[in-house]
N, C-alpha and C positions, 0 to 999 in steps of 0.2 A: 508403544509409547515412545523408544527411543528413536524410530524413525521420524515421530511427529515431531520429534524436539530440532531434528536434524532439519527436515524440510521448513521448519519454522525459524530456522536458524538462515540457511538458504533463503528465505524470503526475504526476511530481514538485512539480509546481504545487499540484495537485487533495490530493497528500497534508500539504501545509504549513497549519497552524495556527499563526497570530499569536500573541505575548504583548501583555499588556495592561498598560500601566503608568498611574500619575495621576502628577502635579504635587501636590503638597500645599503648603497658605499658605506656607511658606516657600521655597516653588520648586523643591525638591528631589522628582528622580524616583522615586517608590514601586511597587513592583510588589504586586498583590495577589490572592489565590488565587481563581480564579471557576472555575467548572466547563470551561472549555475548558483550567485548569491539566493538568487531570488528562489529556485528550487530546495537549496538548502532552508530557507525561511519556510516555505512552503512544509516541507518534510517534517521539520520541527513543530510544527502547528500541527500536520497531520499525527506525530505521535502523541502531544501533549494534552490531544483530546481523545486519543484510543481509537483513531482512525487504524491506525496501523496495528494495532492487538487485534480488533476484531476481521479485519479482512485476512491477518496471518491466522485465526483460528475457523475461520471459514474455508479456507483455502486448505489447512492442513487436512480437517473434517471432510471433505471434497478427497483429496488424497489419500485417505486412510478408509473412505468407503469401499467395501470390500468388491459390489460391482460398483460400475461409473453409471450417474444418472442419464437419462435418455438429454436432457435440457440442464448441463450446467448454470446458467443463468437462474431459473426456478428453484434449482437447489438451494444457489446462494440466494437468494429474497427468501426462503424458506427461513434458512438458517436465519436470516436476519430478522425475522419477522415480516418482511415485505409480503404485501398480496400478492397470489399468482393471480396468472388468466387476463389480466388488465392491458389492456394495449396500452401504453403511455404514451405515446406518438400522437393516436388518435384524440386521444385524452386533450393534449398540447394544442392543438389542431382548433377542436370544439371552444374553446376559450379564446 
């Protein structure tokens, strides 16, 4: 359990983008729109709707299996609920 908290911890690491602010002549702190804006916007929307909980407890669950599955990919659509065996490509393709 403590290593799950750890690696879950580390993910969460990996998924954090900084904001960026300046100092401007009068010392006053300014935030201002650079391209990691829009990833931070992004990230935020990815946590406020438990994007980012359930792919950190997929991934941990993935890490804490005691072998590793032959097809990580299946694992997680497993855990997720997703069907295996389905080519989505082909799927995409036909439509």
């Amino acid at each position: 359990a403590q290593r799950g908290r750890s690696a879950a911890a580390a993910l969460r690491r990996l998924l954090l983008v900084s904001n960026t602010q300046l100092v401007d002549l009068d010392g006053r702190m300014t935030s201002y729109q650079t391209p990691d804006s829009k990833k931070e916007e992004f990230r935020k929307y990815l946590e406020k709707s438990g994007v980012i909980d359930a792919l950190t407890k997929v991934l941990v669950g993935l890490y804490e299996e005691p072998e590793r599955p032959p097809n990580a990919v299946d694992y997680i659509k497993r855990y997720m609920g997703a069907p295996t065996g389905i080519d989505v490509e082909a799927l995409r393709q036909e439509n």
